[in-house]
C-alpha positions in Angstrom: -7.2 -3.4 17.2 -8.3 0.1 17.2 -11.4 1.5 15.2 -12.3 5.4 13.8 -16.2 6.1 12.7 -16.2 8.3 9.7 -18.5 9.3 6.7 -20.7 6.7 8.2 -18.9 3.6 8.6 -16.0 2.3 10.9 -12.4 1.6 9.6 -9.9 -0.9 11.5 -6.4 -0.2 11.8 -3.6 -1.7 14.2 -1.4 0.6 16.5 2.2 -0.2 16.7 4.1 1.8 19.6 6.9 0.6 22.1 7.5 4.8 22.8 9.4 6.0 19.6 9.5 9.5 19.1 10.0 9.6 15.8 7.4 10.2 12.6 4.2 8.1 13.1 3.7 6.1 9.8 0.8 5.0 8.4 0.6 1.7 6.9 -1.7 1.3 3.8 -2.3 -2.4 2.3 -2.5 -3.2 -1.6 -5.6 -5.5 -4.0 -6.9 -7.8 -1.8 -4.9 -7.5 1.7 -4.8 -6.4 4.7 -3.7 -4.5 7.4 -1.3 -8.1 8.7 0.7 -7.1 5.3 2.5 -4.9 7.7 3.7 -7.3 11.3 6.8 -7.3 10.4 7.0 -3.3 10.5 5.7 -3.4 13.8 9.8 -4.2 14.5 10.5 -0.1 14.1 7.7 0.8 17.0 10.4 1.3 19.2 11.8 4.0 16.8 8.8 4.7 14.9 5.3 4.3 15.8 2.7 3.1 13.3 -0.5 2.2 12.4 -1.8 -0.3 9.4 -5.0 0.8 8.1 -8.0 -1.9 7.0 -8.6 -0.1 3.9 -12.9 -0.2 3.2 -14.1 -3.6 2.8 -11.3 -5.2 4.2 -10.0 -7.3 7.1 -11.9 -5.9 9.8 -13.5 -2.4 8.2 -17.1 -1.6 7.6 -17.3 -1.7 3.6 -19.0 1.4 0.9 -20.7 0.4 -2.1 -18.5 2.5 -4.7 -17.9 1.5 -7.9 -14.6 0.9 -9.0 -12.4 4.0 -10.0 -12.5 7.8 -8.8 -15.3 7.1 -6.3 -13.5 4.1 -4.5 -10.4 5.7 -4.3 -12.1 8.8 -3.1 -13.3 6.4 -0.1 -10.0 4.5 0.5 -8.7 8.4 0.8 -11.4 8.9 3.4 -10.1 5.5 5.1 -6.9 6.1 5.5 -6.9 10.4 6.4 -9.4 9.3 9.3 -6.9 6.9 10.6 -4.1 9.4 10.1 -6.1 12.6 11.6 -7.0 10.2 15.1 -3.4 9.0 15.5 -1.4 12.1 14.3 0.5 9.8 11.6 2.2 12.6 9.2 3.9 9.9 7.1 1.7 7.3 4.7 4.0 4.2 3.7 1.2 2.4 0.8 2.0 -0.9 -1.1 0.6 -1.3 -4.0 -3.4 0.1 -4.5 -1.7 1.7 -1.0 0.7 3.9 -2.6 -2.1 4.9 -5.2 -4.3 5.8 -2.2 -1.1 7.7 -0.5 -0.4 9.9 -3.9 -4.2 10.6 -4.2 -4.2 12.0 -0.6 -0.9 14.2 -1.2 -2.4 15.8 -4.5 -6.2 16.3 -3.3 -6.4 16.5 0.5 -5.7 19.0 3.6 -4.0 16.3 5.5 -0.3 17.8 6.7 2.3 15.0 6.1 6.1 15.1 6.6 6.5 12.6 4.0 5.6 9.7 1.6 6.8 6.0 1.1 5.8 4.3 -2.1 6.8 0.6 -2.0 5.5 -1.4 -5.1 3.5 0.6 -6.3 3.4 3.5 -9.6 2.2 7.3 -10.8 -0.2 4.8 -13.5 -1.3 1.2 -12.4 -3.0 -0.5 -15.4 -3.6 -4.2 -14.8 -3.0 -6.7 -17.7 -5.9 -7.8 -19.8 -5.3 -11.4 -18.2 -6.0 -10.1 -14.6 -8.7 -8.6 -14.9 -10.4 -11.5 -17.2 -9.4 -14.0 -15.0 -10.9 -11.8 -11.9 -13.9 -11.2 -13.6 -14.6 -14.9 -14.4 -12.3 -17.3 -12.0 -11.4 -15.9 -9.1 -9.1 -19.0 -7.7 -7.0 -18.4 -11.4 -6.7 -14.8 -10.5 -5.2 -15.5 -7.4 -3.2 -18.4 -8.5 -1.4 -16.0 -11.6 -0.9 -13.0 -8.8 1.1 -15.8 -6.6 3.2 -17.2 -9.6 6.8 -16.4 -9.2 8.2 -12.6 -9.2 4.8 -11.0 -9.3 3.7 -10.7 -5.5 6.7 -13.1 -4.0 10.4 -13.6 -5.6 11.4 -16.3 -4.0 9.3 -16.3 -0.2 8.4 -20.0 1.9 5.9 -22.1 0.6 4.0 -20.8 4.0 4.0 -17.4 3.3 2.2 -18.3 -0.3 -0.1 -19.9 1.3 -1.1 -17.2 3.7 -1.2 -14.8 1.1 -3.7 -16.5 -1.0 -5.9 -17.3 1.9 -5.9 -14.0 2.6 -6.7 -13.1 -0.7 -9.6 -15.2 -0.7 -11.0 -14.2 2.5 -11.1 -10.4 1.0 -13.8 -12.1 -1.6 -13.9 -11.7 -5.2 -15.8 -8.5 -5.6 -13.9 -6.6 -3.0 -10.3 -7.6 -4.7 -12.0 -6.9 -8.6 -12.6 -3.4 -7.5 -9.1 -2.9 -5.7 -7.6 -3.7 -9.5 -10.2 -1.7 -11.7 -9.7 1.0 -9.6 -5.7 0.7 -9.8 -6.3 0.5 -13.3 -8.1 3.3 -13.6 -5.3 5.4 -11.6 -3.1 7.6 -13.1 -1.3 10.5 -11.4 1.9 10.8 -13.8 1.0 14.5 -14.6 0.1 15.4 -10.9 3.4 14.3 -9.6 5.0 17.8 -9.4 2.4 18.7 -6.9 3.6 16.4 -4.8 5.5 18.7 -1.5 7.1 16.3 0.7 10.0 14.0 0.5 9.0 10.8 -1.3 10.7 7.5 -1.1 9.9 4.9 -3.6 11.1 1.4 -2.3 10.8 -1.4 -4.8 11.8 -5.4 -5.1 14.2 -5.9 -7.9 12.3 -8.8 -9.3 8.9 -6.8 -9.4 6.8 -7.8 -12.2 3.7 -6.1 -11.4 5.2 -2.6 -10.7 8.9 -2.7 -12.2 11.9 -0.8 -10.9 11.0 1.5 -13.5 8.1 2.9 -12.2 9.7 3.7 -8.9 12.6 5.4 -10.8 9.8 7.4 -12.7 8.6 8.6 -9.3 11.9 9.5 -7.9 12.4 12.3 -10.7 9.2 13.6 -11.2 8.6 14.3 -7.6 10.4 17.2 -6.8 11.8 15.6 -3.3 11.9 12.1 -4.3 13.9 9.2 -3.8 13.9 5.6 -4.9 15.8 2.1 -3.2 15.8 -1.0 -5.2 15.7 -4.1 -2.9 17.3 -7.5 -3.9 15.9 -10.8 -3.5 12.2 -9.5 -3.1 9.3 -8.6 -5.8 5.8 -6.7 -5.3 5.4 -7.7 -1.1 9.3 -6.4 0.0 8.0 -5.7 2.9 7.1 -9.2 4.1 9.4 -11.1 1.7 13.1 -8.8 2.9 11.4 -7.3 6.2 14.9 -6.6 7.4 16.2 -4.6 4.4 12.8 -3.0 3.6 12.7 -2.0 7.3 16.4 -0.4 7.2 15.4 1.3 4.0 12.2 2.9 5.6 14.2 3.9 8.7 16.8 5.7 6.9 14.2 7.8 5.2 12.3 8.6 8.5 14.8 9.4 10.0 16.2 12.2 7.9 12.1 13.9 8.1 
């Protein structure tokens, strides 16, 4: 684990690199995770190095007392463009509150990039009424509805559940609330033409929380934009088809 001091605080991220001499992506969790969302893209280091990012408040990462909204996602930004600056990563690949983070950076910062991945993720991100009651009051039922079938997982081992919501829970309650008021507060939908680099949106077919539809919406209001539909997989492709997300996000880099 490596570690970058900016704006006053430190942020964590992991280096993957077995000497590829491709793109150097930039791996940027969703609500609640991590930086171990990504292990199993540490597979294309030998291609394709990478980094995963500890996003504010997370995993390992010095936290900022932002509310939820503009000034949080202003900070994530920060997060992520320091990582990207000290390890010359010109792609960002964001789940989620990731790919929220990854659109913001393309529209309002100086950061070159050679492209964008958008996996799970949306131009809007409003969370349902349920959600945000249940993480307001009853954090352990906010959890338990995120990990009920096709919203996070499709159809992924009981294990992998499990480590999810303990992961989760070890981001705290406060930390994961503000990760969904301030997706809920995003919307980019009439920014997305401003958007210069070639975008891939990658999505699992059974999806519930950001549908095939938003990553279709993406695709053809980004002027370079593309969008892959993965089977068998919902809102964490990435860990759930590893191998098909992986083949997916290779493709793509390799055609930057």
């Amino acid at each position: 684990m490596e570690r970058v001091t900016h704006d006053g605080r430190e942020t964590a991220y992991r280096r993957f690199d077995r000497g590829g001499d491709g793109p150097t992506v930039c791996f940027v969790h969703g609500s609640g995770g991590t930086k171990d969302v990504w292990k199993s893209q540490a597979r294309l280091a030998d291609r394709f190095p990478g980094v995963a990012v500890d996003l504010s408040g997370h995993g390992d990462s010095e936290d900022v007392a932002t509310p939820a909204g503009p000034e949080t996602l202003d900070a994530y930004a920060d997060d992520v463009a320091a990582v990207a600056e000290a390890t010359d990563a010109t792609v960002i690949c964001g789940n989620s509150l990731g790919g929220a983070v990854a659109l913001w950076i393309a529209s309002e910062r100086d950061l070159a990039l050679d492209g964008l991945v958008l996996a799970g993720t949306g131009a809007k991100l409003a969370v349902a009424e349920p959600l945000r009651d249940a993480l307001a009051t009853d954090f352990d039922r906010a959890v338990s509805l995120l990990h009920e079938p096709n919203r996070l997982f499709h159809d992924a081992p009981a294990e992998y559940v499990e480590l999810s919501e303990a992961s989760m829970r070890a981001c705290g309650r406060a930390v994961t609330e503000r990760d969904f008021l301030t997706c809920h507060d995003f919307d980019v939908r009439d920014r997305l033409d401003e958007i210069g680099v070639p975008t891939l949106a990658l999505v699992g077919a059974h999806d519930e929380l950001t549908p095939p539809a938003y990553h279709e919406y993406l695709a053809d209001r980004i002027p370079d934009g593309e969008w892959t539909e993965l089977t068998d997989a919902a809102h964490l492709a990435m860990l759930e088809r590893p191998a098909a997300f992986n083949e997916a996000l290779s493709e793509f880099l390799a055609r930057l």
